[in-house]
C-alpha positions as CSV (number, residue, x, y, z in Angstrom):
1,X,37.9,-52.0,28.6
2,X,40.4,-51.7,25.3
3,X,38.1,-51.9,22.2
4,X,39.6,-54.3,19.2
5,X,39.5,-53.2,15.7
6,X,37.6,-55.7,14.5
7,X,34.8,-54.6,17.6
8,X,35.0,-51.2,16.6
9,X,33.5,-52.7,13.2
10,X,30.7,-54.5,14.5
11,X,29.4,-52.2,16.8
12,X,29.4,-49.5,13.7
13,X,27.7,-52.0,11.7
14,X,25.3,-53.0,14.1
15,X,24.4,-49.2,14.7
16,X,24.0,-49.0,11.0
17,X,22.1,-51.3,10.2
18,X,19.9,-49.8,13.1
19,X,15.7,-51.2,13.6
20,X,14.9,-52.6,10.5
21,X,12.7,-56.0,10.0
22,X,15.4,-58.3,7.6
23,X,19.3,-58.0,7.5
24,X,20.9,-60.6,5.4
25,X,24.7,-61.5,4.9
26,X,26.4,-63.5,2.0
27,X,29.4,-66.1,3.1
28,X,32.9,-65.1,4.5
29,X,31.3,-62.1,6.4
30,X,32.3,-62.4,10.0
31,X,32.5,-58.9,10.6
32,X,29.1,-58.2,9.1
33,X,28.0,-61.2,10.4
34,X,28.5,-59.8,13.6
35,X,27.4,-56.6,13.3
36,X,23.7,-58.5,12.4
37,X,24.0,-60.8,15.2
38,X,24.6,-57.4,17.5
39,X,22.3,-55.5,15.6
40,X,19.3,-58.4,16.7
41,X,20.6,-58.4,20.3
42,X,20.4,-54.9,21.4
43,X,17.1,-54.2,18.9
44,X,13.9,-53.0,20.5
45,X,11.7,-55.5,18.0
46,X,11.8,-58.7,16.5
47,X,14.6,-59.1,13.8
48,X,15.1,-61.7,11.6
49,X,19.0,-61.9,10.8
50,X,19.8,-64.3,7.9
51,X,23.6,-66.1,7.5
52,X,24.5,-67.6,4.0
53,X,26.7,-71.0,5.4
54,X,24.9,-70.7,8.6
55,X,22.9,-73.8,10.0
56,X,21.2,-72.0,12.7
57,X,20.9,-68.1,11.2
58,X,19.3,-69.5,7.4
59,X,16.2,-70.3,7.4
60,X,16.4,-70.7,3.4
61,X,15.9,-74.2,2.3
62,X,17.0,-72.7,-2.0
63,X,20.3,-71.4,-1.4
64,X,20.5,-68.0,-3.3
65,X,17.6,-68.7,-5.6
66,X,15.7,-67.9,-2.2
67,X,17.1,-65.3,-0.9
68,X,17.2,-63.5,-4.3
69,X,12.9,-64.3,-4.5
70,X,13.3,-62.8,-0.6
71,X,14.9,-59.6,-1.7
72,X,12.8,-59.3,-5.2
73,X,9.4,-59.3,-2.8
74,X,11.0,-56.3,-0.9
75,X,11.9,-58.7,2.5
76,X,15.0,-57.9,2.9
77,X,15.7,-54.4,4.5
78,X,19.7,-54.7,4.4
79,X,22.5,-56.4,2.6
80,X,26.1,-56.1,2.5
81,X,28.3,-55.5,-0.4
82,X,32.2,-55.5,-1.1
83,X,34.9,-55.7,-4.0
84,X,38.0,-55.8,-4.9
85,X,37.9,-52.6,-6.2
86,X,35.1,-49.8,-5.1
87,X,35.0,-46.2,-6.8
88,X,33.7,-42.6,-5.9
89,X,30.4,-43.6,-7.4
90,X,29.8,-46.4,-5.6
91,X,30.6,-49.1,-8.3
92,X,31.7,-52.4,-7.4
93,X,34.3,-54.3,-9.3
94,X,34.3,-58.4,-8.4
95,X,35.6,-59.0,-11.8
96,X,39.1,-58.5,-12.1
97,X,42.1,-55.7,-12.7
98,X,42.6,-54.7,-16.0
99,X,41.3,-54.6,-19.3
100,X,39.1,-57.1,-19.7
101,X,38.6,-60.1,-20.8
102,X,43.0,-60.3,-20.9
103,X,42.8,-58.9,-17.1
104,X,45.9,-59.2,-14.9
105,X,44.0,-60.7,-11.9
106,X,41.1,-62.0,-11.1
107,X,38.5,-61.9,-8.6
108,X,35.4,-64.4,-7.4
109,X,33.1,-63.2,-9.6
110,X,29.8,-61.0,-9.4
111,X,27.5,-63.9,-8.2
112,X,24.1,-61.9,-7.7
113,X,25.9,-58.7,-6.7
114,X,23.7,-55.9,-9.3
115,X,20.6,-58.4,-8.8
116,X,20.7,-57.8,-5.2
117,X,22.2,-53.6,-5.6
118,X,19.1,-52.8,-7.6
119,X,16.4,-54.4,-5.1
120,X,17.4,-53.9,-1.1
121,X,16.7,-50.7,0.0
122,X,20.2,-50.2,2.0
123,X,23.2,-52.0,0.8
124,X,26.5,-51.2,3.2
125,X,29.4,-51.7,1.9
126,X,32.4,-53.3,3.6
127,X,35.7,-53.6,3.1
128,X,38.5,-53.8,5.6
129,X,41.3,-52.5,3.6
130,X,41.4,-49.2,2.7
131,X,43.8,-48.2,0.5
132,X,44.2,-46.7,-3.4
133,X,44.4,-50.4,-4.4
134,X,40.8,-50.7,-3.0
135,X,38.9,-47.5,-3.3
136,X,39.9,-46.2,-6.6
137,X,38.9,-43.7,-8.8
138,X,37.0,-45.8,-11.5
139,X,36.8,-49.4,-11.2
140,X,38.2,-51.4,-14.1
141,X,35.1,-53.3,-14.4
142,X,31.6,-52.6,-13.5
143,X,30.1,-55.6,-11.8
144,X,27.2,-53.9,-9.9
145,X,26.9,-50.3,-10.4
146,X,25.9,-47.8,-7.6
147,X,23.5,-46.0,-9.8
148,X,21.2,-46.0,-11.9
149,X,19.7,-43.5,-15.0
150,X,16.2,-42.1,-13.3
151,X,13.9,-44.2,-16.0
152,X,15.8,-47.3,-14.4
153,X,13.1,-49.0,-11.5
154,X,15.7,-49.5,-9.2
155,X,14.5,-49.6,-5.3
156,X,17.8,-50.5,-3.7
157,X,21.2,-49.3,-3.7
158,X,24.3,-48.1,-1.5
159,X,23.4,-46.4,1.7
160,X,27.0,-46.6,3.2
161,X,30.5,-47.3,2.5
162,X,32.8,-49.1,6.3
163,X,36.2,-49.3,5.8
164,X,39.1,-50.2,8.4
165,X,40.1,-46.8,8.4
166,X,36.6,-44.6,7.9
167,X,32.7,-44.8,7.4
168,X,31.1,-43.0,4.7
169,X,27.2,-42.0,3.8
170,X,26.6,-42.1,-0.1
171,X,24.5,-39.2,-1.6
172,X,22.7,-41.0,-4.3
173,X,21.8,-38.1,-5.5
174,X,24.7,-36.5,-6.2
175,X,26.3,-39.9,-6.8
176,X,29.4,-39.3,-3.7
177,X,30.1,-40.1,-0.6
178,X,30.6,-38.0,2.5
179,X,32.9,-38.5,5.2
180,X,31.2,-39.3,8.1
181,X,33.8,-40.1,10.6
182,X,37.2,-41.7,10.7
183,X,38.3,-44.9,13.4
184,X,40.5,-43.8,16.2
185,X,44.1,-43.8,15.7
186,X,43.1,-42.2,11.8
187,X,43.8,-39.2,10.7
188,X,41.1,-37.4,8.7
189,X,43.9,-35.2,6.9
190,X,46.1,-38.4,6.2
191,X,42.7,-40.3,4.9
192,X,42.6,-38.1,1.8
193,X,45.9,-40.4,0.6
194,X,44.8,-44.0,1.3
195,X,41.7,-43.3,-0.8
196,X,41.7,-43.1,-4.5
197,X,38.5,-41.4,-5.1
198,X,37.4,-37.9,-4.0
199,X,34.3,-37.1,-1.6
200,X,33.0,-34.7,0.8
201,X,34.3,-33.7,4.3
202,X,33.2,-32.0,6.7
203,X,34.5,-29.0,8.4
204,X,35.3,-30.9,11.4
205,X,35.5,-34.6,11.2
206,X,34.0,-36.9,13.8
207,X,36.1,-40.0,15.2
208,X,34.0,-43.1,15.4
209,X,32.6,-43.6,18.7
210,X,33.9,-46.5,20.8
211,X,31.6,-49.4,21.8
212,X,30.2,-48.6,25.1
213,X,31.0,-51.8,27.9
214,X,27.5,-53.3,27.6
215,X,28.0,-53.8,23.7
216,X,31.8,-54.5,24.3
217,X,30.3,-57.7,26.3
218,X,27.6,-58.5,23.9
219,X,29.8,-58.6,21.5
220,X,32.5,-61.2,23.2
221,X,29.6,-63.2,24.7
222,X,26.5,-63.8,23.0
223,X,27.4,-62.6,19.7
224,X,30.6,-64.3,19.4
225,X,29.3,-67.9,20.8
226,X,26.5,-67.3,18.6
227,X,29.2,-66.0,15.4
228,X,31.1,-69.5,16.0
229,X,29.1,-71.5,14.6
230,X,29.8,-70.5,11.2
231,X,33.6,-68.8,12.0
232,X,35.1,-70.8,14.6
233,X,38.8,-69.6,13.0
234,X,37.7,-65.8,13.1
235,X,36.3,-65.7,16.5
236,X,39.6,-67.8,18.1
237,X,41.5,-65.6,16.3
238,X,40.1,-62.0,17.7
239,X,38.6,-63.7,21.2
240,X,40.5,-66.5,21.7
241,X,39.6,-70.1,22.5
242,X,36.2,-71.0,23.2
């Protein structure tokens, strides 16, 4: 049963984001999306899984103002992060390239982003691209950092770092991310050049494991009716018509 890229992601989300009580994801997220919807289905215990835009996956009746109170009263176990850029230390730029304010491009904006960093315990971060553009050495602007000085009460912060090409862990100790495997089809040695930033490696370098069949049908059944609902044009697009 051939495995799709964007499966491959979802499964490896799902597994990270492993038996916890709360997993929440912000708008345009199918792939995390997913990965929480999976993540519910295959979980030994009740697990609430909240979806910003989602009429039947939010049960906030605030909006954000909600689901920041959620995460300040320690209720929400995992979130997911991105940016257009992302550095070695875990900083997350939603700002813009360039010196700001006179910036050559622009990006949404921060939103909550550091609220949220600071307060849930494990905050993946996702990007699809990988690629020096992306994961560069020092982001241009800090919009959420992914650290914090040690008289700073910060509970949360990044736990792990899924790219189209890699996963990473993040030592928040050390303040760098390790390695942890690379998606098949990558090569661990040609890695090192699509990434701006340095970080640990392994001796040897795992591949990330394929979906086994059962998930591979959760996945295009329950999950992806289930992930239509808020992104009919995503799920036509990798599973076809309904």
């Amino acid at each position: 049963m051939a495995c799709r890229p964007e499966e491959l992601l979802i499964a490896l989300l799902a597994r990270l984001i492993g038996e916890v009580r709360h997993v929440a994801v912000g708008n345009l997220s199918p792939i995390p999306a997913a990965g929480a919807l999976l993540a519910r289905k295959l979980a030994a215990r009740p697990l609430q899984v909240t979806l910003l835009g989602s009429r039947r996956d939010n049960h906030f009746t605030d909006g954000g103002r909600e689901l920041f109170d959620c995460a300040a009263q320690g209720r929400i176990d995992v979130f997911f992060l991105g940016g257009g850029q992302i550095d070695g230390e875990a900083n997350l730029n939603l700002v813009g390239v360039g010196d700001y304010p006179g910036m050559t491009a622009r990006f949404p904006g921060s939103f909550g982003s550091a609220y949220l960093y600071f307060l849930i315990p494990r905050v993946i971060l996702f990007r699809e691209e990988h690629s020096p553009r992306v994961l560069v050495p020092r982001v241009d602007f800090v919009s959420a950092p992914g650290s914090s000085p040690a008289n700073v009460y910060r509970p949360g912060g990044p736990s792990d770092l899924v790219t189209g090409a890699a996963h990473f862990a993040f030592d928040r100790t050390r303040r760098r991310f390790r390695l942890v495997s690379v998606h098949p089809g990558q090569d661990a040695d040609g890695l090192a050049g699509m990434t701006g930033f340095d970080y640990d490696r392994p001796e040897t370098v795992a591949t990330t494991p394929l979906p086994e069949p059962a998930v591979l049908e959760a996945i295009r059944g329950p999950v992806a009716a289930r992930l239509a609902e808020s992104y009919p044009r995503f799920v036509e697009r990798v599973f076809g018509p309904p």
